[in-house]
N, C-alpha and C positions, 0 to 999 in steps of 0.2 A: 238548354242541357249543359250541365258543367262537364266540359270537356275530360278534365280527370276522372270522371267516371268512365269514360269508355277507350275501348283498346286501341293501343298503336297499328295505324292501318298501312301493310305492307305491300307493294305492285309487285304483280304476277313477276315470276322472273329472279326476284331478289330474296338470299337470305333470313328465314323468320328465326331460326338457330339453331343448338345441335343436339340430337338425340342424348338425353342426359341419361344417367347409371341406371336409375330409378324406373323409366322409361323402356331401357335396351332389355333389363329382367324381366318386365311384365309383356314386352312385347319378342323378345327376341331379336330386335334390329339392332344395329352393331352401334354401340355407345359412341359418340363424336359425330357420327354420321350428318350431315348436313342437312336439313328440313328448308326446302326451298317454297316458296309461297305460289301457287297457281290458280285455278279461278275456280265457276261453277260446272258443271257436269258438262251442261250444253254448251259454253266458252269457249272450254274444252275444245269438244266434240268438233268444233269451224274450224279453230286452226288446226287439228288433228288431219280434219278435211284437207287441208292443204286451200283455207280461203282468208287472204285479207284483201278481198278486189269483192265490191259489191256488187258486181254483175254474176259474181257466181254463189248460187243460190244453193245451201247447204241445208237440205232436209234428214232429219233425225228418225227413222224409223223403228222407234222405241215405246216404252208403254206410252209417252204422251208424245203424242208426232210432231213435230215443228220444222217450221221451215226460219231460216235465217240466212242473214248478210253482214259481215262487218264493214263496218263505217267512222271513218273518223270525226265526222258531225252527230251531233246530237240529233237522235229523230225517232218520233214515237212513231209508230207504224200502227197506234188505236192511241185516240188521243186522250192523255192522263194515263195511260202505261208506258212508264219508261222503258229503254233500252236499261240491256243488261250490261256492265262494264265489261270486256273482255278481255281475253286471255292475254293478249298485248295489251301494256300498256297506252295510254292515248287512245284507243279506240271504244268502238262503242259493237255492240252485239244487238240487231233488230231485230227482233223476236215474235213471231206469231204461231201460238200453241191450239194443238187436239186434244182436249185431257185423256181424254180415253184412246187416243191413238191405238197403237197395234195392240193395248191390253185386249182390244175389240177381238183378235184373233182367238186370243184365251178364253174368252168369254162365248165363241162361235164352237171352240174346242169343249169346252164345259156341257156347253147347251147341247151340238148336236154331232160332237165328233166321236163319239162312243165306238163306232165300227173302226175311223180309224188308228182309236186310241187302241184299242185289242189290236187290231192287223198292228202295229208299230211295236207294242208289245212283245208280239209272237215271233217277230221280226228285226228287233235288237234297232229298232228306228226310231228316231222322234215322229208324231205323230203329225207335225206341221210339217215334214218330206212328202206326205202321203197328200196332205191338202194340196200339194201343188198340181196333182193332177185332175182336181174338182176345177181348179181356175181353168186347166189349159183346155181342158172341153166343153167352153162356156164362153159363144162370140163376144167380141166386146161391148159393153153396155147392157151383157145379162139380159137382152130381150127386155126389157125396157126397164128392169128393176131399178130404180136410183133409191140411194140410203143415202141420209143427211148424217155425220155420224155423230151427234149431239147426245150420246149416251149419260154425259155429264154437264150439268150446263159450264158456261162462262162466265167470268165478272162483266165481261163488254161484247165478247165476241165468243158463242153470235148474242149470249142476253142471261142473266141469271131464272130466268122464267121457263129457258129451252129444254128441248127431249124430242129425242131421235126418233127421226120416220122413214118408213117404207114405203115406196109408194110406186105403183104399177102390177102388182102379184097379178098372175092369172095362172090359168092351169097347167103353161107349157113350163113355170117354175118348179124350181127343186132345191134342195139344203147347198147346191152345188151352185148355183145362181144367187144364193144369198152370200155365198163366201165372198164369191168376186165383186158383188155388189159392194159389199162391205171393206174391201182392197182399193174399189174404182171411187167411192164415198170419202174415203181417206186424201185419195189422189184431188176430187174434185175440189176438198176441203182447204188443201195444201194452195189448190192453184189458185184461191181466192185469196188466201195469205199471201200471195205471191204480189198478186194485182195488188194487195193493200198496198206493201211493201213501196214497189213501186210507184205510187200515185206518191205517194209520200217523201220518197228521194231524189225522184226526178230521170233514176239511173235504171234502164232495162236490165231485168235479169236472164242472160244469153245462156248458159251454163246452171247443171244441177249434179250435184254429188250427194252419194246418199249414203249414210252409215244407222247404225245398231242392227240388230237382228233380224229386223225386216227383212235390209240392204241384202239376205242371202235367196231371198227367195225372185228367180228368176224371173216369173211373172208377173212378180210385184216390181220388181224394176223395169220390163217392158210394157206394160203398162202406166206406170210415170212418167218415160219416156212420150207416150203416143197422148197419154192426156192432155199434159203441160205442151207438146210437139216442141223438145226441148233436147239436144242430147243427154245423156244424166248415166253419169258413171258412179261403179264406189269407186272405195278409196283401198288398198290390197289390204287392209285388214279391218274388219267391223266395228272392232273398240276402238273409236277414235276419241273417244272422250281419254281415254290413259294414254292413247297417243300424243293428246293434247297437253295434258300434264307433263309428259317427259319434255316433251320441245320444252315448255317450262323451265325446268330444273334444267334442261341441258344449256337455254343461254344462261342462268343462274350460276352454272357450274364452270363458265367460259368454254364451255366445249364448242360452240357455234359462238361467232361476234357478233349477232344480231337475229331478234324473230324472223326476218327475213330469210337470211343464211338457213336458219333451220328447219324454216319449215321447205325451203326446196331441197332439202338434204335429205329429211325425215319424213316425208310425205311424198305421195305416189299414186296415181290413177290407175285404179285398176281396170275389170271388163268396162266399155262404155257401150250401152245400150242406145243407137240409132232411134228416133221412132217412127213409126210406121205411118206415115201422112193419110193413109185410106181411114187405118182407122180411129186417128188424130180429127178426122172430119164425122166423125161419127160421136167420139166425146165432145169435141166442139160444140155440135148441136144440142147433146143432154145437157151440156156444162150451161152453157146460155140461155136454153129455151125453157129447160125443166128445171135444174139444181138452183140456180141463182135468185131463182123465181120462190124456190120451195120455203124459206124461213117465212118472208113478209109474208106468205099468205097464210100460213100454220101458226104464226106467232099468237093471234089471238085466237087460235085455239088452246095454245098450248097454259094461257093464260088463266083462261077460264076452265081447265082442267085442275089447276094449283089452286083455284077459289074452289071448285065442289068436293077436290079429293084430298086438299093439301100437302100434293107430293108435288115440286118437291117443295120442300119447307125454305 
C-alpha cells in the first residue's frame, strides 16, 4: 500500500484541527473551535466507565452487548480478532461482543409487548418501565427456561452457522419468563466472554461496571450481579461512550495532565449492586450444567438447518 494514499493517523487525546468557516455554517459550531481526536464508540464507552485496570470488567448494555478490559499488552480474547486500539493511547481494548445484545429487548417489545406498549402509552411511560415488573415476578432462572441469545450469528463466537435457542418451555411458562430468560441469556453470554477474556490475560476480572441503556433497568443489573457473583455497579451517567470522548478532548485541551488525572476526575461509580450468593448458586448451576453445554450440542443442528432451509445465508 502506498503510504501517501492514506490518512495521517492521529492518537486519541491530540489535535486533528480547527472548525473551519465552511464547517461552523453548515453546522453551526463556532468557527476555530478545536476538533480533538477520540476513538470508537465502545473505547469510549471503558474509559468513560472509569477502567484502565484489567480486572475491572466493563460490560456495555446496548444494542450489541460487550463485555471488555483495557490492557496494555496485545491480546486477542478469540484468536485472529484483534483488540480494538483504545481510547488511551498505548493501550489496547479486549473485546468480546452479543450482536444482538439488548436490541433483543426491542425485538421482545415488538413481538410481545403490545399490552405494555398501550399501558405506557396511556401512561406518558416508556414501555421497558413496565417490563421491569415481568422480570421482578419471575425466580431466578425463569423455571428453567435458558436462551442462548445467538439471534445473529458471529464471525467466531459462537460460529457463523448459529441461531438462538430456547430450551426448557413447559406449561408453568409465560411472555414474562421469556423476558427474563432473555436478560439472564444476555448475562450467561456475557460471563463466557468474561472467562474467554480471562484465560487469555492471565488477570482475574474482580469488578464489573455497566453502562448504555440497559445499565437503567434495576433488574438487569441485579441480576449481572448474582450471575457473574461479581459486584457490578454503573457508572452516575449511562452515556459513557460521550463520557469517553470528553475525557478525550479534555487531556487534548490541557484541562487534566494525564488520562489518568481524568478519568479520576471525570468518572464516578454510581448504585453498586451486591449479588446475591443464593441465587448466584442457582445461575452457577444453569451457567455450567445447561448454557455451556447448549452450543456444542445444537451446533449441528443448526448446521443442518442452513443446508435444507438456507437461512442463514
Amino acid at each position: 500500500m502506498d503510504r501517501a494514499l492514506l490518512p495521517r493517523l492521529i492518537p486519541p487525546g491530540e489535535t486533528l484541527g480547527t472548525i473551519s468557516e465552511i464547517a461552523a455554517m453548515e453546522t453551526g459550531i463556532p468557527a476555530g473551535l478545536p476538533l480533538v481526536a477520540a476513538a470508537a464508540d465502545k473505547a469510549c464507552e471503558v474509559i468513560g466507565s472509569g477502567s484502565l485496570d484489567p480486572s475491572i470488567g466493563c460490560l456495555s448494555y446496548g444494542t450489541t452487548a460487550t463485555i471488555n478490559v483495557t490492557n496494555k499488552k496485545y491480546v486477542e480474547a478469540i484468536p485472529l480478532l484483534p483488540p480494538y486500539p483504545s481510547a488511551v493511547p498505548g493501550y489496547h481494548t479486549i473485546e468480546v461482543q452479543i450482536y444482538r445484545g439488548f436490541w433483543m429487548v426491542s425485538w421482545f417489545k415488538r413481538e410481545f409487548g403490545l399490552q405494555e406498549q398501550q399501558e405506557a402509552a396511556e401512561r406518558g411511560l416508556e414501555a421497558e418501565a413496565l417490563f421491569e415488573k415481568l422480570v421482578q415476578d419471575i425466580p431466578p432462572g425463569s423455571m428453567g427456561l435458558v436462551l442462548q441469545p445467538y439471534w445473529s450469528p458471529g464471525l467466531k463466537l459462537p460460529g457463523p452457522e448459529a441461531k438462538g435457542a430456547i430450551i426448557g418451555f413447559g406449561d408453568v411458562h409465560t411472555r414474562a419468563h421469556l423476558y427474563r430468560s432473555i436478560l439472564e441469556g444476555l448475562g450467561y453470554a456475557l460471563r463466557e466472554g468474561k472467562e474467554r477474556i480471562e484465560k487469555r490475560t492471565k488477570i482475574p476480572i474482580t469488578t464489573l461496571r455497566v453502562s448504555g441503556g440497559g445499565s437503567q433497568s434495576r433488574s438487569a443489573m441485579q441480576l449481572t450481579a448474582d450471575i457473574f457473583g461479581l459486584p457490578t455497579a454503573k457508572s452516575h451517567i449511562y452515556e459513557t461512550s460521550g463520557l469517553g470522548a470528553a475525557i478525550d478532548t479534555a487531556v487534548g485541551l490541557g484541562l487534566h495532565s494525564d488520562f489518568e488525572a481524568a478519568i479520576k476526575a471525570m468518572t464516578h461509580v454510581g448504585e453498586v449492586f451486591e449479588p446475591n450468593m443464593k441465587n448466584h448458586s442457582i445461575y452457577n448451576e444453569l451457567y455450567r450444567d445447561i448454557y455451556k453445554k447448549m452450543y456444542k450440542r445444537l451446533k449441528p443442528f443448526y448446521k443442518r438447518i442452513r443446508e435444507i432451509t438456507g437461512y442463514p445465508k
